[in-house]
C-alpha positions in Angstrom: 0.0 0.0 0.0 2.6 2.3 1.2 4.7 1.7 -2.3 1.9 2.1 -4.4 0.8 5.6 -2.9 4.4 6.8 -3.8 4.4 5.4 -7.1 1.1 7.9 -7.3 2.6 10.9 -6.0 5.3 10.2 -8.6 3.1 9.6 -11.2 1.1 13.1 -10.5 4.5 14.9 -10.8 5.7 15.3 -7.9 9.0 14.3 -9.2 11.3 16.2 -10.9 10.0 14.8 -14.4 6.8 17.1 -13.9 7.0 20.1 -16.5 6.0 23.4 -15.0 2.9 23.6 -17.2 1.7 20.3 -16.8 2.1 21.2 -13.0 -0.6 24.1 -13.4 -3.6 22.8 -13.1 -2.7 18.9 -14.5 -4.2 19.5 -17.6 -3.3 17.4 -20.8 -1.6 18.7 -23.4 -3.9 18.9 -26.6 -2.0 16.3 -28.4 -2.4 13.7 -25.5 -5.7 12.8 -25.9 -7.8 13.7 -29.0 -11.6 12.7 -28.3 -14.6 13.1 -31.0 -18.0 12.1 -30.6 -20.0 10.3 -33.9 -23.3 9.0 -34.2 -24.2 5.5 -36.4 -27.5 7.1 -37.9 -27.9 10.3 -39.9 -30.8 11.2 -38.4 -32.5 10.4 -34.9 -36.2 9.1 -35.3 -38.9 8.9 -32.3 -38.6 5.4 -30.3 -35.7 3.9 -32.3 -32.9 3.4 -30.2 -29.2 4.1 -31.5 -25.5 3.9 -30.9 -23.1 6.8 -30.0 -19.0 6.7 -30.5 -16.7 8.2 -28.3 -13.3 7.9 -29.3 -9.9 8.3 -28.1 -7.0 8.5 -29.8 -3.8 8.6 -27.6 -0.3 9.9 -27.7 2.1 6.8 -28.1 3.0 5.6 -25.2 0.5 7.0 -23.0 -3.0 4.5 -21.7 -6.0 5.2 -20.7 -8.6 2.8 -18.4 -10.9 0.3 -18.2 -13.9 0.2 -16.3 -11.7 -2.2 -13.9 -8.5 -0.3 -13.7 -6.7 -2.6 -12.4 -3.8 -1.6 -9.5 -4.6 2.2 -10.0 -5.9 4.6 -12.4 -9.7 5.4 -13.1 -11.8 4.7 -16.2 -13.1 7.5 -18.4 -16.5 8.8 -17.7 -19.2 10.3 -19.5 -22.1 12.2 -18.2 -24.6 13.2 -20.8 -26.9 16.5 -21.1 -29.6 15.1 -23.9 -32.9 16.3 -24.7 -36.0 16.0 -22.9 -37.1 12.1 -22.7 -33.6 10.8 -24.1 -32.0 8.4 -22.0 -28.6 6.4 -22.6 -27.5 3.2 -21.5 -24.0 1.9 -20.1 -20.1 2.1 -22.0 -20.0 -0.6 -23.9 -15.8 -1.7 -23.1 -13.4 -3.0 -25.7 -11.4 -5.9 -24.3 -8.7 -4.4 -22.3 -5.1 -4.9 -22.7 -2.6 -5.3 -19.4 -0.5 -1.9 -18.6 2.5 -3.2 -16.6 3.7 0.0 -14.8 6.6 -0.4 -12.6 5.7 -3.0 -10.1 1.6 -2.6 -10.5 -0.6 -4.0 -13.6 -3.2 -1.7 -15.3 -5.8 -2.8 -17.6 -6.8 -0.4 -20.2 -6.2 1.0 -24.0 -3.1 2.5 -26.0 -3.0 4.0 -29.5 -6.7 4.6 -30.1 -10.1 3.3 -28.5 -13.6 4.1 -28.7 -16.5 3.3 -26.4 -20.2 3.3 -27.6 -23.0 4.2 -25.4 -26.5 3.3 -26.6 -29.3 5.7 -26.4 -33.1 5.5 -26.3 -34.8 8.6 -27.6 -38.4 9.5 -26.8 -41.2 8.1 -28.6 -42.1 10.7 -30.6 -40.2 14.2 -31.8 -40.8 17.5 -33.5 -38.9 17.3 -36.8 -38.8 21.0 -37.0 -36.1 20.6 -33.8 -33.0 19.1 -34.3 -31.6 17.0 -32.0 -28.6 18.6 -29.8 -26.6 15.6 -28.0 -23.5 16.4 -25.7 -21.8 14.7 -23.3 -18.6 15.6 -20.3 -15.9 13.2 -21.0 -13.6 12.9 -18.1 -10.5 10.8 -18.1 -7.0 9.9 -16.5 -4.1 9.3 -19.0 -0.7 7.9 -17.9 2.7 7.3 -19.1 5.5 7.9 -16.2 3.2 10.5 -15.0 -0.9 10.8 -14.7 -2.8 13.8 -15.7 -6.5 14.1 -15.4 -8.4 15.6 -18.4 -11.4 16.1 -19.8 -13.4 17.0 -23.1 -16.7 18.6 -23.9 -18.3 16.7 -26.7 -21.6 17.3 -29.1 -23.3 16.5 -32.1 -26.3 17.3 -33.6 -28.8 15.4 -36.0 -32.3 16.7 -37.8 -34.7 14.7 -37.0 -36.0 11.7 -39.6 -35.5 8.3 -40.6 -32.4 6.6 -38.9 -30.7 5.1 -41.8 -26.8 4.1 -41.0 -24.0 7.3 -41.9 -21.7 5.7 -44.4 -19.1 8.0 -43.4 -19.1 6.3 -39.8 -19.3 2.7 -40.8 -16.6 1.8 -40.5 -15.6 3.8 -37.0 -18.8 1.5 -35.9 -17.3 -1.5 -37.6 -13.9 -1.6 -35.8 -15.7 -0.7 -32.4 -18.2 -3.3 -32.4 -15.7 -6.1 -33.9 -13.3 -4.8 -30.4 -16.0 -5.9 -28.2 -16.1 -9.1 -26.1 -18.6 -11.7 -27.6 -21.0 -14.1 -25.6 -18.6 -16.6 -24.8 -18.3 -20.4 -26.4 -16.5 -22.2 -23.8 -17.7 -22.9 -20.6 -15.8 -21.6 -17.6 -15.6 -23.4 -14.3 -13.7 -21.9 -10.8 -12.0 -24.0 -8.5 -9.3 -23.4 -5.7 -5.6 -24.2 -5.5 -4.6 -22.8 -2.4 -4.3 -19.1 -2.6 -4.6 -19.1 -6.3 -7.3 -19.8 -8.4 -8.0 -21.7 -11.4 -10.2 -21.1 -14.3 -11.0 -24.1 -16.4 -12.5 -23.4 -19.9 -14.0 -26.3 -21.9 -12.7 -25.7 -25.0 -12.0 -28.9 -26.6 -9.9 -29.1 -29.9 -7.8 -26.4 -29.5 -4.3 -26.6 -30.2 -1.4 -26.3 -27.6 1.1 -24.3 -30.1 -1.7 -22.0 -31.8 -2.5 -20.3 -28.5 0.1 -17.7 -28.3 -1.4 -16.0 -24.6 -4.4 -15.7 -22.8 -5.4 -12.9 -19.9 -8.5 -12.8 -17.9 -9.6 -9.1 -16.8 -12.5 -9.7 -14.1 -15.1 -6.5 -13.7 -14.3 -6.4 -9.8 -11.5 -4.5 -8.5 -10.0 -6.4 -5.6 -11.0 -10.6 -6.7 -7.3 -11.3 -8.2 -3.7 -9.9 -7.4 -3.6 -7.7 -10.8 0.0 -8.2 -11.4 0.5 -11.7 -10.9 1.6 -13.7 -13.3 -1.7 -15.3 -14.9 -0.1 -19.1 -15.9 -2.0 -20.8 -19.3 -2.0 -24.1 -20.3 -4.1 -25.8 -23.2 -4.5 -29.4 -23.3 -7.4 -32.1 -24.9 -9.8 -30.3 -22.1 -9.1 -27.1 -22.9 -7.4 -23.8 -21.6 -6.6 -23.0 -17.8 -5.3 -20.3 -16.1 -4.3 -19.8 -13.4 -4.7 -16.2 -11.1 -3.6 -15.3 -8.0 -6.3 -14.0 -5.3 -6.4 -10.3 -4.6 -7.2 -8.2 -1.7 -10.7 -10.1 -1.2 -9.4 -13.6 0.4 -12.9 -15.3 0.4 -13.2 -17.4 -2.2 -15.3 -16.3 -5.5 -18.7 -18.5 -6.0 -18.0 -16.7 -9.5 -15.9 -14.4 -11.1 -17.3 -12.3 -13.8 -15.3 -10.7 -16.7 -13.3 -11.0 -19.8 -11.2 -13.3 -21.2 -8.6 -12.6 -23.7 -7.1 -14.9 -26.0 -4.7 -15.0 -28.8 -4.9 -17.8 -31.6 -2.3 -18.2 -34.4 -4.0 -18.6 -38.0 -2.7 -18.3 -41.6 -2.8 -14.8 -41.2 -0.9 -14.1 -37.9 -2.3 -14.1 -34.3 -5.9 -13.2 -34.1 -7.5 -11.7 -30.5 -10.7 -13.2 -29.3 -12.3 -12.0 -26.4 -15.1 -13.3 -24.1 -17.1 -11.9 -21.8 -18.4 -13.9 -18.8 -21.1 -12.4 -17.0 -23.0 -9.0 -17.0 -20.7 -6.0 -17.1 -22.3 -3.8 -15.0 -22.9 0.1 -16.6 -20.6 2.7 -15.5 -22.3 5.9 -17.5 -23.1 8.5 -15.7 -26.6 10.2 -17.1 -27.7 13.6 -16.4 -30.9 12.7 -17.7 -31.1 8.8 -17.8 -34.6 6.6 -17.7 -35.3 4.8 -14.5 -34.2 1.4 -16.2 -30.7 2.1 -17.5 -28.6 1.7 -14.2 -26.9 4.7 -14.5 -25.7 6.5 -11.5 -26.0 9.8 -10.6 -25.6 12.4 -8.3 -28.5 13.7 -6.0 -30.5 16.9 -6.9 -29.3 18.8 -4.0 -25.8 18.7 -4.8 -24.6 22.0 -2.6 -23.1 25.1 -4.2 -19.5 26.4 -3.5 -20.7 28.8 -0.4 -23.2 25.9 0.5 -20.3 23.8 1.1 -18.0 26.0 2.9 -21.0 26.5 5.1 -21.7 22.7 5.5 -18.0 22.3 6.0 -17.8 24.6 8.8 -21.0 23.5 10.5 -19.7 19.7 10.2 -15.8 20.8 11.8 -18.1 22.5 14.6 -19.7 19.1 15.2 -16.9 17.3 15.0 -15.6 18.6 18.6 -18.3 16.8 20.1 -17.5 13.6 18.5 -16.1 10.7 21.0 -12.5 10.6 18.8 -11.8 14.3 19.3 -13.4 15.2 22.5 -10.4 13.6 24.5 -7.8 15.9 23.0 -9.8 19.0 23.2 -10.3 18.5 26.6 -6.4 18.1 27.4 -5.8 21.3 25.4 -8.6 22.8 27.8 -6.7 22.0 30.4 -3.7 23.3 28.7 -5.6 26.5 28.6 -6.4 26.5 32.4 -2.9 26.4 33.7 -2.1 29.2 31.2 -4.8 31.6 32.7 -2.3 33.4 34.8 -0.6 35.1 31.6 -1.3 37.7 29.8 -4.2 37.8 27.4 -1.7 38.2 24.3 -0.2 35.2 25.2 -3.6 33.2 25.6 -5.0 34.3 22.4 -1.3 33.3 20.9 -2.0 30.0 22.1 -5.1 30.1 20.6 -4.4 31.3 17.5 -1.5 28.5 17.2 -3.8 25.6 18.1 -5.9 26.9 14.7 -3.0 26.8 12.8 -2.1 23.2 13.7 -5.6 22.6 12.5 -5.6 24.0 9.6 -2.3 23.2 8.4 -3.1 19.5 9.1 -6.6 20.0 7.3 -5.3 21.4 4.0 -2.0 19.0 4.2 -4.5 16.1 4.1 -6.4 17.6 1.3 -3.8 18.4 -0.8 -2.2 14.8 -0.4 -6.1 13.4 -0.9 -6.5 15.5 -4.1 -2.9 14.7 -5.2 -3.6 10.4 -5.2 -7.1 11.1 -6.4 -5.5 13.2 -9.6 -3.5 10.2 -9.6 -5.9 7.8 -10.2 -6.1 6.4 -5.9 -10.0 5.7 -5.4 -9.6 7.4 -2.3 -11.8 9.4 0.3 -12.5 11.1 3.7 -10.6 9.0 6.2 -8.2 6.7 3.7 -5.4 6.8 5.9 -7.1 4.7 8.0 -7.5 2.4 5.9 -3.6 1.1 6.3 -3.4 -0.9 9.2 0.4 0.7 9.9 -1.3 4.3 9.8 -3.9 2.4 12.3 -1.2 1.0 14.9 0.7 4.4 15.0 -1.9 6.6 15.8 -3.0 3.6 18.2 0.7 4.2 19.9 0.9 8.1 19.9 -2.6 8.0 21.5 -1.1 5.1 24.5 1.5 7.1 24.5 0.1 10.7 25.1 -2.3 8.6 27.9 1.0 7.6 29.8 2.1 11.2 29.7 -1.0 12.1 31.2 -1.5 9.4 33.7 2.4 10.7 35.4 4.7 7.4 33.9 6.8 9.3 31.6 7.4 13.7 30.6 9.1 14.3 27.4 10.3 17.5 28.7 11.3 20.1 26.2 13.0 18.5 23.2 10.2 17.0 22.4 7.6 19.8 23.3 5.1 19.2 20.2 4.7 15.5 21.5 2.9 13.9 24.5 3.1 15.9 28.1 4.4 18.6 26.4 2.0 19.3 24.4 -0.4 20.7 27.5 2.3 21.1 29.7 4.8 23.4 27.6 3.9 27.4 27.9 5.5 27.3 24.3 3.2 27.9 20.9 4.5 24.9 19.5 2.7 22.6 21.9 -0.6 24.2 21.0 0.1 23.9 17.0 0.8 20.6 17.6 -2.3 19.3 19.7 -4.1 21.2 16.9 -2.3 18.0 14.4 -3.4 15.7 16.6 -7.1 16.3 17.1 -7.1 16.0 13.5 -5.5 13.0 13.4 -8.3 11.8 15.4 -10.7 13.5 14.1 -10.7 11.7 10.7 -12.2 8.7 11.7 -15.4 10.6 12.6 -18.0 11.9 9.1 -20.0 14.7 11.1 -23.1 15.8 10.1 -23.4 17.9 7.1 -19.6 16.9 6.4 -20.1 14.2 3.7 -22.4 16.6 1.2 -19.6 19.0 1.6 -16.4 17.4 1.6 -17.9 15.0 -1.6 -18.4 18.2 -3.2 -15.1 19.6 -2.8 -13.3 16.3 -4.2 -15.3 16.7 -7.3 -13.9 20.3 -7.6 -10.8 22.0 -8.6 -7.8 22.4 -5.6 -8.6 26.0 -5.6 -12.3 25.2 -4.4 -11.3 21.7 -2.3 -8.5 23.8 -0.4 -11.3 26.5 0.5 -13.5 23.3 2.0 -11.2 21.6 4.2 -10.2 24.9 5.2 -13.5 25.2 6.6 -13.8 22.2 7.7 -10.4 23.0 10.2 -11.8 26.2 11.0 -14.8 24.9 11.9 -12.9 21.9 13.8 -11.1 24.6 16.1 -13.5 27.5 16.4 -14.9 26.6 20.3 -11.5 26.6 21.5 -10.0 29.7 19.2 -13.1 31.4 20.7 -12.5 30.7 24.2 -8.5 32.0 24.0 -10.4 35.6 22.0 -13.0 36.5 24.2 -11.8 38.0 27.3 -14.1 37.0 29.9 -13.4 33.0 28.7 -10.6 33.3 30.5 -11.2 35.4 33.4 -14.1 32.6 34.4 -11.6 29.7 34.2 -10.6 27.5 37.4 -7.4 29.0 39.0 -4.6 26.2 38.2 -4.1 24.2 41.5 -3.3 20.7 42.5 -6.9 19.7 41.0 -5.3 19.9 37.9 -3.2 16.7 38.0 -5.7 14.8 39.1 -8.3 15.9 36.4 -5.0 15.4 33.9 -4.3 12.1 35.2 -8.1 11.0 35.0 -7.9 12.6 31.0 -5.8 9.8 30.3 -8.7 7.1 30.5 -10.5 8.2 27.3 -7.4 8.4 25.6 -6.7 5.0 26.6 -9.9 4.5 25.1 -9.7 5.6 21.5 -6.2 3.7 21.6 -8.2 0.7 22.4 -10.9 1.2 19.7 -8.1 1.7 17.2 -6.8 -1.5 18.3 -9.7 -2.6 17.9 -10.2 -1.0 14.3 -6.5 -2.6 13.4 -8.2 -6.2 14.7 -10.5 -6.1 11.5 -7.8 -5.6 8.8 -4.6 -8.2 10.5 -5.2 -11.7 11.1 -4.7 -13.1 14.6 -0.8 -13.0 14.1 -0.7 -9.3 12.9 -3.1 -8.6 16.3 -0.6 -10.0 18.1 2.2 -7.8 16.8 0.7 -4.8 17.5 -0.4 -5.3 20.9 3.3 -6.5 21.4 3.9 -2.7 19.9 1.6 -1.5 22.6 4.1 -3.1 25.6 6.8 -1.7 23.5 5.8 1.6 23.8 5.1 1.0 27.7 8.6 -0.2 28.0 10.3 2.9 26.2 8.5 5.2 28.0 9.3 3.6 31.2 13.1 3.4 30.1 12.7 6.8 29.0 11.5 8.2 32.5 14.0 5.9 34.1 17.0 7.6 32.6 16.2 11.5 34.0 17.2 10.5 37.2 19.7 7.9 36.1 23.6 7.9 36.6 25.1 9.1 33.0 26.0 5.9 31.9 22.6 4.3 33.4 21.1 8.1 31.3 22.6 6.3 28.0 22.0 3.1 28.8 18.1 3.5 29.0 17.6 5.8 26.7 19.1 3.1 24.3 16.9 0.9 25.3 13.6 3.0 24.8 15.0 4.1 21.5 15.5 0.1 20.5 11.9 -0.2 21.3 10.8 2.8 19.6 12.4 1.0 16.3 10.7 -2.4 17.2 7.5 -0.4 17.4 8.4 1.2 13.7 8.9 -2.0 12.7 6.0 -4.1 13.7 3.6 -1.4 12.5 5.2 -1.7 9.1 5.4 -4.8 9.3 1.7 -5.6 9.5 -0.3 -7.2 6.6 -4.1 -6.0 6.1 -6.9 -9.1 5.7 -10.0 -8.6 4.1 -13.0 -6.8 6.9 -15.7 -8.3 6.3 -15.6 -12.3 5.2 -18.3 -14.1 3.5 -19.1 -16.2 6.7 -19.4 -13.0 9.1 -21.8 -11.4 6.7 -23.9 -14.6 6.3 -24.1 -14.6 10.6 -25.1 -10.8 9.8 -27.6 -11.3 7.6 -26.4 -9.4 5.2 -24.0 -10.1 1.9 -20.5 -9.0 1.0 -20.7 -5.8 -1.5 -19.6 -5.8 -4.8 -20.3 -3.9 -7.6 -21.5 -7.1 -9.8 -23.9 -8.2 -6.9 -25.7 -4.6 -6.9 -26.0 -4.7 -10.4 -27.6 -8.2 -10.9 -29.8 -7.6 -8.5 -31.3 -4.2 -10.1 -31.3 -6.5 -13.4 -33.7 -8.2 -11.4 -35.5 -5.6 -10.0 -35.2 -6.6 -6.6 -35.0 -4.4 -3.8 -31.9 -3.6 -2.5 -30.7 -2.0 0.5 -26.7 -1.0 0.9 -24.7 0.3 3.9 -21.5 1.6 3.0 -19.4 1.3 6.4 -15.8 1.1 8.1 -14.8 0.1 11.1 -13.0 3.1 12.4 -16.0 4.7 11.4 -18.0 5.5 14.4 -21.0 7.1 13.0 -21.5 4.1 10.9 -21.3 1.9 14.6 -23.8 3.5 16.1 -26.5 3.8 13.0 -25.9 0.0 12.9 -26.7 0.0 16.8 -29.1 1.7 17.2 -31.4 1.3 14.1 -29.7 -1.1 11.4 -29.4 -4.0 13.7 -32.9 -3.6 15.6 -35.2 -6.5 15.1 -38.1 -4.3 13.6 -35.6 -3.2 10.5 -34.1 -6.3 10.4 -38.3 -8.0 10.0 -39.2 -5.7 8.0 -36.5 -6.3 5.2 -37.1 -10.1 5.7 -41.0 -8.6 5.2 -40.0 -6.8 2.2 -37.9 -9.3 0.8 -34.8 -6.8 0.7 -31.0 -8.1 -0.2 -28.7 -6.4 2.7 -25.4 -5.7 0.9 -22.5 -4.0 3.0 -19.7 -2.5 1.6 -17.1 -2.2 4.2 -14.6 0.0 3.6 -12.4 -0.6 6.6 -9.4 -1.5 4.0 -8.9 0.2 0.7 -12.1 -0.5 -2.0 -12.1 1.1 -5.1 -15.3 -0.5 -5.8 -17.0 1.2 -2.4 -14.9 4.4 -3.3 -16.2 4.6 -6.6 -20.0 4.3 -5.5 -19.3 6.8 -2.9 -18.2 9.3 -5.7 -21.4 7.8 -7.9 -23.5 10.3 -5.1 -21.0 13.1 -4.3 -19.9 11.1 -1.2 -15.8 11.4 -0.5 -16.6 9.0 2.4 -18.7 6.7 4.9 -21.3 6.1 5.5 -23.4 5.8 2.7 -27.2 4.2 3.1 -28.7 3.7 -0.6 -32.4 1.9 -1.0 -32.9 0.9 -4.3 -36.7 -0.4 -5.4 -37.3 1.0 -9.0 -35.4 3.7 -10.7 -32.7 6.2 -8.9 -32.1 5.0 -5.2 -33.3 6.5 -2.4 -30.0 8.3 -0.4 -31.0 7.7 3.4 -29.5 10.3 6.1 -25.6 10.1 6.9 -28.0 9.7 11.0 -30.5 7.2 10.9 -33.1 7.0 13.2 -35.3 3.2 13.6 -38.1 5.4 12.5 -36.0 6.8 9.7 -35.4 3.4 8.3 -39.0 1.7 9.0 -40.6 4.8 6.9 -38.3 4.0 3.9 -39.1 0.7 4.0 -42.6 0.8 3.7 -42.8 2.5 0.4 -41.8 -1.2 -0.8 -44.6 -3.8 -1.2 -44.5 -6.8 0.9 -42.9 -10.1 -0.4 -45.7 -12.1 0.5 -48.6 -9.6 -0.5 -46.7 -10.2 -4.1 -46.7 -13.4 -3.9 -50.7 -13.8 -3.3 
């Protein structure tokens, strides 16, 4: 995880290679990607469906995606502004190609490709109006470095009889013929271990005309991308062989393409096969209810809306059980500094919302960096690596034993621990201002999510100004109380009361230490548990050791501060060390009730027009914990979807997802939790705080199963 984020932040430019004006902005040069937009008929005519082309053509040696990426990037998307009535229906993919980049595989397209998008016009249309069609093409392109781009694409045709345009024929001709067919062999899954194996029944074929084979599944995390994929052919057919991906439970199936390239009399030909439905991936401005488009909710905020939202959310955010802990300490902080001047407080102040906001726009800029690089990324995705997991896990144990008396850091280390309450300097106040946010990411407050989505899908100019907001909003009560003069005067004077309110501080800190342990339990196995409680004695150990050697002899003084530094380095090393597991397993969402997420589940499902319900979640996520508590988990929701028949599919997002993190952006989400209820149509987006009621009320819009049934 750690490698590939660097190989992102190189790719975006952040290495020397990045020319000055492709560092403005990250847009394309206008010979990197040409796109044009053509339509099969001359004409459109009322009720008869037809075919757009959206081509690409590329600068040699740079790629763009499929709708399956594969170890990074993102696949180009469209969204439409058609007439009244017009609807379209999903990308139609080429067979992909594999993209070795450095030590990751991407699947996608070099030299030229074109996508075609079917669309449904109304039944009936004024032939005295032409028909205006345009459509947003957004895309990522890639060589040693990735640049996002975009084009802005229209046609228009009179309206009449939709005979074919000769001059696009054969555009139409090559797409098409690109295409995956309905496959001819059948395909069967089994297990080898870690790996799996896909047999195809393809009798006859022989050994030394197969020249390679690849198989390019739709979802995102089944197989280990850039494993080798090992073919054999034999009288039973081909077999290859995968390695399993991020998602450890084994497939019952595993939709997608395969490739395969056959020797004939005239040189190797490419066949292509696709197994199972590719879900759609076009997003519609104006879709019908049936195509399975996503897109984003009506009330998607404005600009000032945002920064509004933003604020309001970093407000609520205080009160949150992650943050509350550190504020309090800095409170604290702020009561033993009542003797001094005013200046001074309001310096401290002032300090403490610097550390905030500096953290706040640091972590956007790094967010909006990966994200331009093609990371499905959102609010909270560095919690999604167990190491980042363990070390906040150990700073937190170890700012607890500061407070509960075992160890002070004393002044060379006055932005860490004890010294950051303790310390009359400024720097202890900017850097208690970094740690509540470090904290405070694994918390989505309310009216954060409509915001912070919004400001992802913007330029860094405008996603700068949000998280600004956010951080502003995130240290307003306590910038408040260091401004206003009689905040201060009204404070406790400092006595000996304070160390034992300091010392009783400690406890919820020990607490979110312990809920981050816990957090880390759902992405290790049982060894990598292990190893980080180890790292939790460790950091015990050097802190004792450390303490131990301020009143030590000065060759005891070395002697333990060697030691704590030794286990400072363990503790670096077993949080590096640790390897993530999937969250949520098969089996645990079966004793749940509900099913695994994926992208070709959801999909299958709205095929079949069955009602849906999806909860987008993390672990470290504690608004999602208690919506699950206290509504999604209550018997009455959980009768009334066995009532309504409704499929419960969680999406757990605890580790990395690009599948989840694409559906969050679907609906201007950059984060958990996400409730969707889909019946018919465009889902219903639930409230980032549900209530039983809340839930209940949705529900009952939906028929019941066995009222159907009769």
């Amino acid at each position: 995880m750690i490698a590939r984020l660097l190989l992102l932040l190189a790719c975006l430019g952040f290495a020397p290679g990045l020319g000055p004006s492709q560092a403005q902005g990250l847009r394309p040069p206008a010979d990197l990607v040409r796109a044009s937009l053509a339509a099969e008929p001359q004409a459109v005519a009322g009720g008869t469906p037809f075919t757009l082309a959206v081509t690409m053509k590329l600068k040699p040696g740079w790629h763009v995606y499929w709708r399956n990426p594969g170890d990074s990037g993102l696949p180009p998307e469209i969204t439409w502004t058609l007439p009244a009535g017009f609807g379209t229906g999903g990308i139609r993919w080429p067979a992909p190609h594999r993209i070795p980049i450095a030590t990751l595989m991407n699947y996608g397209y070099e030299g030229e490709v074109t996508l075609l998008v079917p669309v449904s016009p109304p039944p009936s249309l004024d032939p005295a109006e032409p028909v205006r069609l345009a459509g947003k093409l957004t895309y990522l392109v890639c060589e040693t470095e990735c640049i996002p781009g975009s084009a802005d694409l229209s046609l228009t045709l009179p309206v009449g009889k939709a005979t074919p345009d000769p001059a696009n024929a054969a555009l139409f001709a090559r797409a098409r013929a690109a295409l995956p067919v309905a496959p001819v062999w059948p395909q069967r899954l089994s297990r080898e271990g870690d790996r799996i194996r896909l047999d195809f029944a393809a009798s006859g074929l022989k050994p030394d005309s197969i020249k390679s084979a690849a198989y390019f599944p739709y979802a995102e995390t089944a197989i280990d991308n850039a494993a080798e994929q090992t073919l054999s052919v034999d009288d039973q057919g081909l077999h290859l062989t995968l390695t399993r991906g991020d998602d450890k439970t084994f497939p019952g199936s595993l939709p997608g393409v395969l490739t395969v390239g056959e020797e004939t009399g005239n040189g190797v030909v490419r066949l292509a096969f696709a197994y199972g439905d590719e879900p759609a991936t076009t997003l519609s401005a104006n879709a019908p209810a049936s195509s399975g488009a996503p897109s984003y909710p009506a009330d998607q905020p404005t600009l000032l809306a945002s920064i509004g939202l933003a604020l309001l959310g970093g407000l609520i955010l205080n009160l949150m059980p992650c943050v509350f802990p550190v504020l309090s300490i800095k409170v604290l902080g702020l009561v033993r500094q009542s003797g001094e001047s005013l200046g001074r407080v309001r310096l401290h102040g002032l300090a403490y919302t610097a550390g905030v906001l500096a953290s706040f726009l640091g972590l956007a800029g790094l967010l909006i960096g990966l994200k331009g690089g093609g990371a499905s990324l959102g609010w909270g995705f560095q919690l999604q690596s167990a190491p980042v997991v363990a070390g906040l896990a150990y700073l937190l144990v170890a700012v607890g034993l500061s407070l509960s008396g075992v160890f002070s850091l004393g002044g060379r280390f006055a932005g860490i621990g004890d010294g950051l309450t303790r310390r009359a300097g400024l720097s202890g106040s900017f850097f208690t201002g970094v740690l509540a946010t470090l904290v405070a990411t694994p918390c989505t407050a309310p009216f954060m999510g409509a915001a912070v989505g919004f400001a992802l899908t913007q330029g860094p100019a405008v996603a700068l100004a949000v998280f600004a907001a956010l951080g502003l909003g995130l240290s307003l009560p306590f910038l408040a109380l260091t401004l206003w003069p009689g905040a201060v005067r009204i404070l406790p004077r400092p006595g000996a009361w304070m160390e034992t309110l300091k010392q009783a501080l400690a406890f919820p800190v020990y607490a979110t230490a312990a809920w981050l342990i816990w957090v880390l339990a759902q992405q290790v196995d049982a060894r990598g548990l292990f190893a980080a409680l180890i790292g939790v004695v460790l950091v015990g150990f050097a802190a004792w050791a450390w303490e131990r050697s301020r009143n030590a002899t000065p060759v005891g003084e070395r002697i333990f501060q060697g030691l704590a530094g030794l286990a400072v380095i363990a503790v670096v090393t077993l949080g590096f060390g640790l390897s993530q597991q999937p969250a949520l397993s098969t089996a645990q969402a079966a004793s749940e009730g509900t099913e695994p997420f994926s992208r070709t589940r959801l999909d299958a499902l709205r095929d079949a027009r069955h009602p849906v319900f999806v909860n987008l979640t993390a672990a470290w996520c504690i608004t999602c914990a208690v919506n699950e508590t206290t509504s999604l988990s209550r018997p009455s929701v959980q009768a009334a979807m066995r009532a309504k028949g409704v499929t419960y599919l969680k999406g757990d997002w605890t580790n990395q997802n690009p599948e989840i993190t694409r559906l969050l952006e679907d609906y201007g989400r950059s984060g958990v939790p996400l409730y969707l209820l889909y019946t018919q149509g465009e889902p219903q987006v639930l409230p980032q705080i549900l209530t039983e009621g809340t839930v209940l009320e949705a529900l009952s819009a939906i028929p019941d199963r066995t009222a159907a049934v009769r």
